[in-house]
KEFI-315717 format. One record per residue (C-alpha): x, y negated, z. Coordinates in steps of 0.2 Angstrom, whole numbers, plus 5000, padded with zeros to 4 digits. Example, Ala and Ser with C-alpha at 12.3 -4.5 7.8 and 13.67 -1.06 7.14 Angstrom:
<nodes>
506250225039506850055036
</nodes>
This chain:
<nodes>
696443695366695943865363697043995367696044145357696644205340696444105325695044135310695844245300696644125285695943965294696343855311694143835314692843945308691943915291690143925290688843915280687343905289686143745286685143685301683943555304683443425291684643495281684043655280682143605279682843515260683943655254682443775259681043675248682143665234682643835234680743885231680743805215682243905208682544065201682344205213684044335211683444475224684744545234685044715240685144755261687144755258687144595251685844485263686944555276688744505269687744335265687344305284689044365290689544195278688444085286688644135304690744105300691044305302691944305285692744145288693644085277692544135261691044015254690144125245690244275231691744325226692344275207692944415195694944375198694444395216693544575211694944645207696344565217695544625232695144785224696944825220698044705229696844675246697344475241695944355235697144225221695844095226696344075245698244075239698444265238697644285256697244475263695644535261695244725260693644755252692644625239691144525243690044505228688344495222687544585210686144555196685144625181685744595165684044515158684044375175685944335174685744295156684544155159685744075172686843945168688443925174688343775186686443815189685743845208684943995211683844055226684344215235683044315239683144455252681844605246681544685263680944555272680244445256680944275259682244145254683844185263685144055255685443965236687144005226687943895214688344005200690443965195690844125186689744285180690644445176690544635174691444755185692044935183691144985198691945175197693645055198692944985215692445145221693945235219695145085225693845075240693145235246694445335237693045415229691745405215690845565223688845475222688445575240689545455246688445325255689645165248689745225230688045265230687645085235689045025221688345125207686445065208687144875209686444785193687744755181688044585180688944485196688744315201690044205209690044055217689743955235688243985245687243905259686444025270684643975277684044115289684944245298683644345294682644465310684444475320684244315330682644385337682544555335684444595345684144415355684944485370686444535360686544455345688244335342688944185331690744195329690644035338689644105353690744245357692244135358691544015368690944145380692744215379693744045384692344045398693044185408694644145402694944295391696544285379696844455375695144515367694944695361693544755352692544885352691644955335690045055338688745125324688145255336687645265356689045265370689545415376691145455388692645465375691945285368691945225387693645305390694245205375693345045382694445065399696145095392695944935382695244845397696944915407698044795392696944655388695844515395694144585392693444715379692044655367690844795364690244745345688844865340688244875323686444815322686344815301685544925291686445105291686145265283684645385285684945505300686145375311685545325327684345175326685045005332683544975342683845135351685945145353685544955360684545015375685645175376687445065378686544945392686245065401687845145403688844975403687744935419688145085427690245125423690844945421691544785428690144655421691544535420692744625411691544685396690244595386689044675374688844595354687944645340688344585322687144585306688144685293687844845284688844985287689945045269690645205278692245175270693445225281695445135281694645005273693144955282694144975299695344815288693644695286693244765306694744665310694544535299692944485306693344535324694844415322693444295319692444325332694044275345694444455346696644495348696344675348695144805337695144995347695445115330694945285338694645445328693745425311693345255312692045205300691945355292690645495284690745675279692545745274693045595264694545545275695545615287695345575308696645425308696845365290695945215298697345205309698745235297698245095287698744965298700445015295700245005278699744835275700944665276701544635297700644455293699044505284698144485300698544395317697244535327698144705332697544875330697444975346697645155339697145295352697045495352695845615352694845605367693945705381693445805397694745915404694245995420695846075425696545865425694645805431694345665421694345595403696145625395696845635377697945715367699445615373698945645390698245795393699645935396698046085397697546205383695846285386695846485379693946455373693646305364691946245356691946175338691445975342690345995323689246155327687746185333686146115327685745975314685045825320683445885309683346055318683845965334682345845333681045985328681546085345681345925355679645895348679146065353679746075369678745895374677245975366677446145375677946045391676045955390674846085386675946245388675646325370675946265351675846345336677246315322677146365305678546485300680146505309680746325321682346385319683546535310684046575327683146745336683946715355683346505354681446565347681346695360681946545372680446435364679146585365679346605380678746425384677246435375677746445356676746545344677446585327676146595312676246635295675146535280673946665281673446605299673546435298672246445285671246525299671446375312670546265320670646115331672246135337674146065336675046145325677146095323677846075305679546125305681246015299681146135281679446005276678046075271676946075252675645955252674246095254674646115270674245935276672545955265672046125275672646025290671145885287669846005282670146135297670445975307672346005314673345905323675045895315676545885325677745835310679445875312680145875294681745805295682145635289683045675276682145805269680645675269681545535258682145695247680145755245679745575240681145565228680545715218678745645221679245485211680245605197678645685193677845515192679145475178679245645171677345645168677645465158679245535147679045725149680545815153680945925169681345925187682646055193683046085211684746165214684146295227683446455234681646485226681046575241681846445255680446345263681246165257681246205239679346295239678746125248679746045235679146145220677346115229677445945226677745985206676346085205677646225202678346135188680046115195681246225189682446305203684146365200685446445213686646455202687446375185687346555177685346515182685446365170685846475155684546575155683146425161682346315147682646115153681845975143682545805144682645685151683145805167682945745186684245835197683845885214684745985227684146085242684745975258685946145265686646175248688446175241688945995235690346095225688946205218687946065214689245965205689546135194687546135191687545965183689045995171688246145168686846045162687445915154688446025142686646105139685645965134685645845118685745675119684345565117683845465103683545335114685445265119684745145134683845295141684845415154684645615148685045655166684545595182685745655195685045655213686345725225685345745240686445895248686345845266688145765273688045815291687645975285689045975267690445905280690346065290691246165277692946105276692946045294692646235298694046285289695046165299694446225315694746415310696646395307697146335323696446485334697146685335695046745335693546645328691746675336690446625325688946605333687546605324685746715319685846835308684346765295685246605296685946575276687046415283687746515296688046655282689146545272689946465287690646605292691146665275692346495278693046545293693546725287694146635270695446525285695546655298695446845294695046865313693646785315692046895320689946865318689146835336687046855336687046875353688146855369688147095370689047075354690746995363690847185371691347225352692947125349694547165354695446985362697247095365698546945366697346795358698046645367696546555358694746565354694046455343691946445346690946375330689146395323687946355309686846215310685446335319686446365334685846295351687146225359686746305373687146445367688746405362689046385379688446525386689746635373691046515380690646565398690446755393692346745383693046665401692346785413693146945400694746865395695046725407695846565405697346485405
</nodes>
């Protein structure tokens, strides 16, 4: 008899998965019935049913469900059972109403165009889905990712038991890592692991997620390394990419029979306490006695605190779960202990201390790797307009090879390789670059990429109703004149809601924002406009499109800087002097900390007095080289030393 931990609200696991002959049937019938598309959430929350990781559900939750779950985390059909956030499926109004209750339906996944399982219909329903957000998320912000993914859901739901079919890519893709439930346990009771803790992991390894990984190993069994292979949001790590990145360092730094690697098919909801709750659910299903909760576990941006996820576990019933959390501090590299500590550990307090969110973006990161393996090849580039707003990291890069040009001269070149920068660039330059036959080394950042497209498919639709693009931006910023390029120059751009006033907007209105914008300023902007404009004629169609495309890695900086700033005598904030982010960073840290002081350059630290700071807090905009950073820290130690 197994020793592991039970399913959670079951003695076996419950799948859902056909197979063989079975499957074969259930598969040629389901191409004769209706189709109901399903989004990337939903496919994978359908596969986690059939593999047994959401044991003990059978399929879509019902409207009582909904909302037990939302308010209560208890599901009235499994006799008031915990669960902590609802599993649904979502339709369009004119498709639901052809169902009939009773009906079987076909659920078809939309990326990879094929039949994934049926559902029985019991029970269709509408939701408040701002409720859900809210009760969830603790948010209705749209730039969350999880509301954002809640508000575009059709709105209709459809309840009822399912029969899973495929597991989709995962068995093939991930096939060195990919797990049933029911494998995992197996291999567990085959090294004759009991204690189980698992280990959550959206993004590559690093040394304070191995740390965590041999503390739990010290108090359990075994530690089951579970990484996320699902879809995630634009700018995380690709699972692909993290998968090869984690072998390599459990290879090197670990007992092979203490650790085992899994991956898992769901989608990341970035929502904090509550997804680090269905974390443990499913892990509890997977065999596992322990989940390791560390700092800002599933979360994004600013939305929850550093250990709200592990807060919550305290907060739910003793008996809601037979898993364990395994909460754990802050951790990292103190070279006065010389090794990994934490907080709880650690007894050191460094004088200087760098600011884990600054430096650069992943965007601007990735633009200054790309010139660096092009400069390392052929010695020279070109890049169109400044690579970065940084005069001490271009001087570094032009020194290697890099040649700054203006539009006037890449009109002028020829055959040659030429870098695009993470600001994006108007469509006439890729149209010069054909005719003058360029090579484009294209290091527009991704998210700047799916906003261009975004506006490219508003223009589309504003051509077919009329009304008017606005882009809540700086006119003159190289984003927004790619932007506005892709308009035509029709888009209208507004840095301000005074701007609004004075612009005339047509509707209906389709609402962009600059990536490196203020999301507080942006949500002002769109009042702004919706107190401007008239409602439609037309009650079914929207007046406004909202778009809120202000870049999170780059919005989440603002308050964490603040944070940072309070707890240290002096602030040094590191940044280039052209460099708008850095401009309104540092406005932040003088708002938190009047002693806080603008470094462009490591001669500047000669300026400031340290008289009696005991601690120096080092931060930067999102065009600061890490580097550099260090290089200030080193400076501050050498002048002021260190405790």
């Amino acid at each position: 008899m197994s020793k592991l931990v039970n399913p959670h609200g079951s003695l076996e696991l419950k799948s859902r998965l056909l197979d063989g002959r079975e499957r074969d049937e259930e598969l040629k019938k389901a191409e004769r019935l209706k189709k109901v598309p399903m989004t990337s959430r939903e496919t994978s929350d359908l596969i986690m049913m059939g593999i047994g990781a959401f044991t003990p559900l059978e399929g879509f939750m019902n409207y009582d469900d909904w909302k037990g779950v939302c308010d209560d985390y208890t599901m009235p059909s499994k006799q008031g059972l915990f669960w902590p956030i609802p599993i649904t499926l979502s339709s369009e109004q004119g498709l639901a109403g052809s169902i009939r209750i009773g009906e079987e339906v076909s659920l078809w996944d939309t990326e990879t165009e094929s039949i994934i399982g049926t559902l029985k219909v019991a029970e269709k329903y509408s939701i408040d889905k701002r409720h859900e957000c809210k009760q969830v998320f603790t948010t209705t912000d749209e730039a969350h990712p999880g509301v954002q993914k809640i508000m575009a859901q059709g709105p209709v739901n459809l309840a009822g038991q399912v029969k899973v079919l495929s597991e989709s890519y995962y068995p093939e893709m991930f096939k060195e890592i990919y797990h049933r439930p029911a494998t995992a346990r197996k291999i567990f009771q085959e090294r004759g692991w009991v204690t189980v803790a698992a280990l959550q992991l959206r993004n590559p390894m690093h040394n304070s997620h191995a740390y965590l990984a041999w503390i739990a190993i010290e108090v359990c069994d075994g530690v089951y390394i579970h990484q996320l292979v699902g879809k995630l949001k634009r700018g995380d790590i690709p699972a692909e990419v993290r998968v090869r990145a984690i072998e390599a360092l459990v290879n090197k730094y670990f007992r092979k029979e203490r650790v085992l690697q899994g991956g898992y098919p769901m989608e990341m909801r970035y929502g904090g306490p509550r997804e680090a709750l269905l974390h443990a659910v499913f892990r509890q299903n997977y065999g596992c006695s322990h989940l390791i909760v560390g700092r800002d576990h599933a979360g994004v941006g600013d939305y929850y605190g550093p250990f709200d996820a592990q807060q919550i576990f305290h907060q739910i019933p003793r008996d809601a779960l037979e898993i364990k959390s395994l909460p754990l501090d802050w951790t990292f590299y103190c070279f006065k202990c010389g090794s990994m500590a934490s907080m709880k550990t650690c007894p050191h307090e460094e004088k200087a201390v760098i600011d884990e969110n600054a430096g650069f973006c992943s965007g601007v990161s990735s633009a200054v790797r790309k010139a660096e393996k092009e400069l390392e090849r052929s010695g020279r580039l070109y890049c169109l307009g400044n690579i970065v707003h940084n005069t001490v990291e271009r001087n570094r890069l032009q020194k290697k090879g890099l040649e700054i040009i203006d539009y006037d001269t890449f009109r002028s070149l020829k055959n040659t390789r030429v870098l695009i920068r993470a600001h994006g660039e108007p469509p006439e330059i890729y149209k010069i670059a054909r005719d003058n036959n360029l090579v484009l080394i294209d290091a527009t950042c991704p998210i700047v990429t799916r906003l261009q497209l975004k506006v490219k498919e508003a223009l589309e639709e504003s051509e077919k109703k009329g009304g008017c693009i606005v882009i809540f931006g700086k006119k003159e910023h190289p984003e927004v004149v790619a932007l506005r390029g892709i308009t035509g120059g029709k888009a209208k751009v507004a840095r301000t809601p005074d701007e609004i006033k004075n612009t005339s907007i047509g509707t209906p209105v389709f609402l962009f924002a600059q990536t490196t914008m203020n999301r507080e300023v942006y949500k002002q902007i769109e009042e702004e406009i919706r107190q401007y404009i008239t409602s439609s004629e037309d009650d079914t169609e929207p007046v406004m499109h909202t778009h809120h495309t202000v870049c999170g890695e780059v919005s989440c900086r603002l308050p964490r800087i603040r944070e940072f700033a309070e707890h240290f005598d002096i602030i040094l904030f590191v940044s280039g002097k052209e460099s708008s982010n850095g401009k309104m960073l540092f406005e932040a840290c003088k708002q938190a900390n009047s002693s806080s002081h603008f470094v462009s350059a490591i001669s500047d630290l000669k300026n400031i007095d340290f008289t009696g700071a005991a601690s120096i807090g080092i931060s930067g905009a999102t065009s600061t080289p890490p580097w550099l950073l260090d290089k200030v820290k080193e400076a501050v130690i050498e002048r002021v030393g260190k405790i």
